[in-house]
C-alpha positions as CSV (number, residue, x, y, z in Angstrom):
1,X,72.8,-30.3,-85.4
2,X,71.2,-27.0,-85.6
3,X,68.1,-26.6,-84.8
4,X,66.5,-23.5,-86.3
5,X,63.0,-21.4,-86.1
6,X,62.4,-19.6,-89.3
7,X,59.7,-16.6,-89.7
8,X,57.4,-16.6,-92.6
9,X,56.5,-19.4,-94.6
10,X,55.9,-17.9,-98.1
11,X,57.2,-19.2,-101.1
12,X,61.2,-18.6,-100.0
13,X,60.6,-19.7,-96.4
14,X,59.5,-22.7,-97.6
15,X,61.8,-23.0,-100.0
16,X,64.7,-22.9,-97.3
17,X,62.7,-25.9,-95.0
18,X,63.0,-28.0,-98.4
19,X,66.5,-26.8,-99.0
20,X,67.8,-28.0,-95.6
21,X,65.4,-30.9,-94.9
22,X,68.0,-33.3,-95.7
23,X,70.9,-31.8,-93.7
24,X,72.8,-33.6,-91.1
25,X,74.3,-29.9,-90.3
26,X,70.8,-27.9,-89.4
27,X,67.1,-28.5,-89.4
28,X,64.0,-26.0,-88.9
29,X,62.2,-27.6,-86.0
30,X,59.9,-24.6,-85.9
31,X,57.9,-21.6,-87.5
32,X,55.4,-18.5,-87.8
33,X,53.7,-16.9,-90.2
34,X,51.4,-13.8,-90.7
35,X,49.7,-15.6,-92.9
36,X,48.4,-19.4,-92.3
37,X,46.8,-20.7,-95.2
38,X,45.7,-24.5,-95.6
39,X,48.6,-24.1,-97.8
40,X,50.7,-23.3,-95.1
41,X,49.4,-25.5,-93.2
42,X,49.9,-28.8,-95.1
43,X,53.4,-27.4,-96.0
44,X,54.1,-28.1,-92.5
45,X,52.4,-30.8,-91.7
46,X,54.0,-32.8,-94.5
47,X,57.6,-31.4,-93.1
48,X,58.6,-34.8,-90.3
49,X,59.9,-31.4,-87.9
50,X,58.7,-28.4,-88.4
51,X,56.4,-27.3,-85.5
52,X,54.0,-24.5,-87.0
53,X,53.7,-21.9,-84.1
54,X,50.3,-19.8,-83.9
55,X,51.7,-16.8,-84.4
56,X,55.3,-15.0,-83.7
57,X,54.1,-14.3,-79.8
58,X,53.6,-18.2,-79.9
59,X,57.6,-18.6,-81.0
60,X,59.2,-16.4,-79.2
61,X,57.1,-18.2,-75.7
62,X,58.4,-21.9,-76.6
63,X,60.1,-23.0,-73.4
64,X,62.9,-24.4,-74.9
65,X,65.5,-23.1,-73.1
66,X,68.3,-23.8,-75.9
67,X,66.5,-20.7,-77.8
68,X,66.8,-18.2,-74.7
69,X,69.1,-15.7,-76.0
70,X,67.8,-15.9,-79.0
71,X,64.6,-15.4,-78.1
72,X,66.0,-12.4,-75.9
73,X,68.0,-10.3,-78.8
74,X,64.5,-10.9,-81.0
75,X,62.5,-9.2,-77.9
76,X,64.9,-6.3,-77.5
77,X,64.8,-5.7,-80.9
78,X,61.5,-6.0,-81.3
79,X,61.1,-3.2,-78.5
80,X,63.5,-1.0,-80.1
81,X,61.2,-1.2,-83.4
82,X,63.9,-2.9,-85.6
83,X,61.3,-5.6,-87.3
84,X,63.9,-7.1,-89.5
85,X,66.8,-7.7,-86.0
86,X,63.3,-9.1,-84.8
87,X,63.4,-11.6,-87.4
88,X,67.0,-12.5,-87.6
89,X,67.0,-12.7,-83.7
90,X,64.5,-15.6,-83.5
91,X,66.4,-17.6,-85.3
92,X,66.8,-20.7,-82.4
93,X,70.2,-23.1,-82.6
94,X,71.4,-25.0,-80.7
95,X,72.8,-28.4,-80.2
96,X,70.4,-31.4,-80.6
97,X,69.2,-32.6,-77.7
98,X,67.1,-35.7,-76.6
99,X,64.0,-34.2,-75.1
């Protein structure tokens, strides 16, 4: 299985967790947002995943070391000032593990 981080939890990023939430293929197991509403916050809560991260500093830290190059190419191109390679860098996959 997948597991995937996903940044921003408006109305599509949440859309996508609901899409997928029944997928044997790929799960979002975490996320950040700019904005966290109560909204936002019950939206994750009632997920049985999705780990809300404090903010996109928060994400990139988690220690999982399945997400390293991942979290790597989001860093570099967060340096470089390409916002959206940022984004599509975070994205975290890997094979499930049992932690």
């Amino acid at each position: 299985m997948i597991r995937a981080a996903i940044v921003g939890l408006g109305w599509w990023g949440e859309t996508l967790v609901e899409a997928v939430q029944d997928s044997p293929e790929i799960r979002f197991v975490a996320g950040a947002t700019r904005t966290v509403s109560p909204e936002v916050k019950t939206f994750a809560a009632n997920q049985t995943s999705l780990n809300l991260a404090e903010n996109y500093d928060a994400l990139l830290a988690d220690s999982d070391d399945r997400c390293r190059r991942a979290r790597d190419a989001a860093l570099a191109a967060r340096a470089a000032g390409d916002g959206r390679a940022a984004a599509a860098g975070s994205t975290c996959s890997a094979r499930s593990r049992s932690r």
